[in-house]
C-alpha positions as CSV (number, residue, x, y, z in Angstrom):
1,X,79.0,40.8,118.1
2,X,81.5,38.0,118.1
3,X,83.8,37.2,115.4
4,X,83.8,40.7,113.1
5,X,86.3,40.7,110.2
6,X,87.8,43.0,108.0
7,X,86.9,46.4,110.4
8,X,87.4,49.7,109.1
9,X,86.7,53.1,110.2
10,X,86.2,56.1,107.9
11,X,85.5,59.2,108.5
12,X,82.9,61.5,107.2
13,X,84.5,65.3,106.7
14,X,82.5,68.2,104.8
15,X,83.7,71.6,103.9
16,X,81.2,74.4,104.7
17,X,84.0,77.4,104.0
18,X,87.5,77.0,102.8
19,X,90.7,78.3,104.1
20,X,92.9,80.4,102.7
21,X,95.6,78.2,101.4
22,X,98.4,79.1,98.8
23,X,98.1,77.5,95.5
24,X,100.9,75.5,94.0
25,X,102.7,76.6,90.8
26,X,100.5,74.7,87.8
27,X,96.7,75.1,87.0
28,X,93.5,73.0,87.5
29,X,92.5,71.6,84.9
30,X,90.4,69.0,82.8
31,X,92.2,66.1,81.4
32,X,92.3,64.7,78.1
33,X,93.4,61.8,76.1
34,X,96.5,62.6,76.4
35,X,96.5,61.7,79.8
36,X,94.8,58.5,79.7
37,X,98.2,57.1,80.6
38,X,99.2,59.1,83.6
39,X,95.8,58.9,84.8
40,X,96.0,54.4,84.5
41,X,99.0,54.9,86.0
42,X,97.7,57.1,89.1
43,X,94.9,54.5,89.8
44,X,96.7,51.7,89.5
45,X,99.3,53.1,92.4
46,X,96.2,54.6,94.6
47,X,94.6,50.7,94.5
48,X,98.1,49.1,95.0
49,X,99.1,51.7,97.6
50,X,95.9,51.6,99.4
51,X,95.1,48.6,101.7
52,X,91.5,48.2,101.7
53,X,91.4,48.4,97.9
54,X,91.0,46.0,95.4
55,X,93.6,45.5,93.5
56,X,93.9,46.1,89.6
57,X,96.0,45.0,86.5
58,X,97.4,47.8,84.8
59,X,94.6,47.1,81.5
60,X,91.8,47.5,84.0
61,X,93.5,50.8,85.6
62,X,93.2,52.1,81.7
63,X,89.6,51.4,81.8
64,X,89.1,53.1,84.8
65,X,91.0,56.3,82.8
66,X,88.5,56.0,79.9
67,X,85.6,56.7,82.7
68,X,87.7,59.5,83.8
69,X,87.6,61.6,81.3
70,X,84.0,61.3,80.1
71,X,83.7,62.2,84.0
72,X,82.8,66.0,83.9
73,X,84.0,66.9,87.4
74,X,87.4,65.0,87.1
75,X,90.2,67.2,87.3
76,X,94.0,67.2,87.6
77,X,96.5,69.8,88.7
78,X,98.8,70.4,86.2
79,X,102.3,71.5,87.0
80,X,104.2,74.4,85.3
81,X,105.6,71.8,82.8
82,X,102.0,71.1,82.3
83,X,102.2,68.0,83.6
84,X,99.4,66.3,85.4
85,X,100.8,65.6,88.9
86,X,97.4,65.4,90.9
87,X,93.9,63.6,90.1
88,X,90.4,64.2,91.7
89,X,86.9,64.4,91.2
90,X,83.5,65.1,92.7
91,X,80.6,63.1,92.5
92,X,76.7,65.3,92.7
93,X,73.9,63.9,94.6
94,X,71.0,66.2,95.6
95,X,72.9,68.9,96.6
96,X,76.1,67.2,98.0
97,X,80.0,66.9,95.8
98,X,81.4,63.6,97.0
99,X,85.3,64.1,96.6
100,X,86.7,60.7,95.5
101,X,90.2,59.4,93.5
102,X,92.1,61.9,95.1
103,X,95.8,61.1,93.8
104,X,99.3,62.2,94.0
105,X,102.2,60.1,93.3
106,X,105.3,59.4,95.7
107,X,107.6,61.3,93.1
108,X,105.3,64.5,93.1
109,X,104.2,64.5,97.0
110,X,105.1,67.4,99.4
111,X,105.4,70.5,96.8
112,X,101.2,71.5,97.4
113,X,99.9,69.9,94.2
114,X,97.2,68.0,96.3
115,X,95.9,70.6,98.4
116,X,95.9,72.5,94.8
117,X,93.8,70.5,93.6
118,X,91.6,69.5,96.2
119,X,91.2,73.4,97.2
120,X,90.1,74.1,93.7
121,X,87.6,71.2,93.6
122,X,86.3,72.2,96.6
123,X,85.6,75.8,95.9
124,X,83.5,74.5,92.1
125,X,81.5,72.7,94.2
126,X,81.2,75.5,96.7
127,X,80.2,78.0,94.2
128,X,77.6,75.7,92.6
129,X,76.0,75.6,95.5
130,X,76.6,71.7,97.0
131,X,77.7,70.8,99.9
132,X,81.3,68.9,99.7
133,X,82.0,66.1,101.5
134,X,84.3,62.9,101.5
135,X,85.4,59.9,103.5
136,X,88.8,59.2,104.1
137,X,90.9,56.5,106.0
138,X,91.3,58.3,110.1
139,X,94.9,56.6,110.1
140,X,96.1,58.1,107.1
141,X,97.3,61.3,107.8
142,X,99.0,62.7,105.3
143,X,95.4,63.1,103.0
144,X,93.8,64.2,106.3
145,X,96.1,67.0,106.6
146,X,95.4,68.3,103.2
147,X,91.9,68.2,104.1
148,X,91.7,70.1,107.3
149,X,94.0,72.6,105.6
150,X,91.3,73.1,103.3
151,X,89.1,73.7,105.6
152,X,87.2,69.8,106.1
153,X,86.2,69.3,109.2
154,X,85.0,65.8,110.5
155,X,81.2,65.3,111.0
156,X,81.0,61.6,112.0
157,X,82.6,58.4,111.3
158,X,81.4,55.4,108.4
159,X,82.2,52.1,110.0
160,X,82.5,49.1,107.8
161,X,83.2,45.6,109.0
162,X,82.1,41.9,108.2
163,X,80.5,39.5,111.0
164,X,79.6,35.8,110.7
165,X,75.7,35.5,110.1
166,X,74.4,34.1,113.5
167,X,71.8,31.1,112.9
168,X,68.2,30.9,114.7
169,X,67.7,29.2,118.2
């Protein structure tokens, strides 16, 4: 193929047992309304932070909040303040939890709030039975690491790119 745009590589990582990992000071939890704010505020970051993403006005990130919390499997790891510090969620199919909007801002990075949280999402959807699973950016280490220290390991590899339609001869 000649001429491919906008390349990408993913990869595809599932959790079939969890590692022992040590739990940051705080609680999973659900959000509420209270949150809507922080939780605007977290998406708008993760879509301005992230390349590949869209980008989104602050009054669309609040939307995306209000889905949030009617999400069931949305959760945030709250910090001893009882702050939320760390967003996540699962999404079911069949028997498979998709982990998606997995979130920590800059300020709150590096004290184990992520791997918190993504530990704890992992194990619900571990003892209900699914499978979990997620795609991540390869080059982006730092979420990688919290993975794999969760115990993800990488199955295969989504590639997503756009090529010029070629016309008939």
């Amino acid at each position: 193929l000649t001429g491919l745009k906008d390349y990408f590589e993913m990869g595809f990582l599932v959790c079939e047992d969890l590692n022992s990992v040590n739990l940051a000071h705080g609680r999973f939890d659900r959000p509420n309304y209270g949150d809507k704010t922080t939780l605007a505020r977290f998406w708008y970051e993760n879509c301005q932070e992230m390349e590949y993403n869209d980008k989104v006005t602050f009054e669309e990130a609040l939307e995306t909040a209000d889905d949030f919390l009617k999400n069931e499997n949305f959760y945030v790891w709250r910090n001893p303040e009882e702050k939320a510090v760390s967003m996540g969620c699962f999404t079911v199919t069949n028997n498979q939890a998709k982990l998606s909007h997995v979130y920590t801002p800059e300020t709150e990075r590096c004290r184990g709030y992520c791997t918190s949280l993504v530990y704890c999402l992992t194990k619900k959807a571990l003892e209900a039975g699914m499978v979990p699973l997620l795609y991540t950016d390869l080059n982006y280490e730092a979420s990688n690491h919290v993975y794999k220290k969760v115990g993800y390991k990488e199955k295969g590899m989504l590639v997503n790119f756009t090529a010029p339609k070629q016309e008939a001869k």
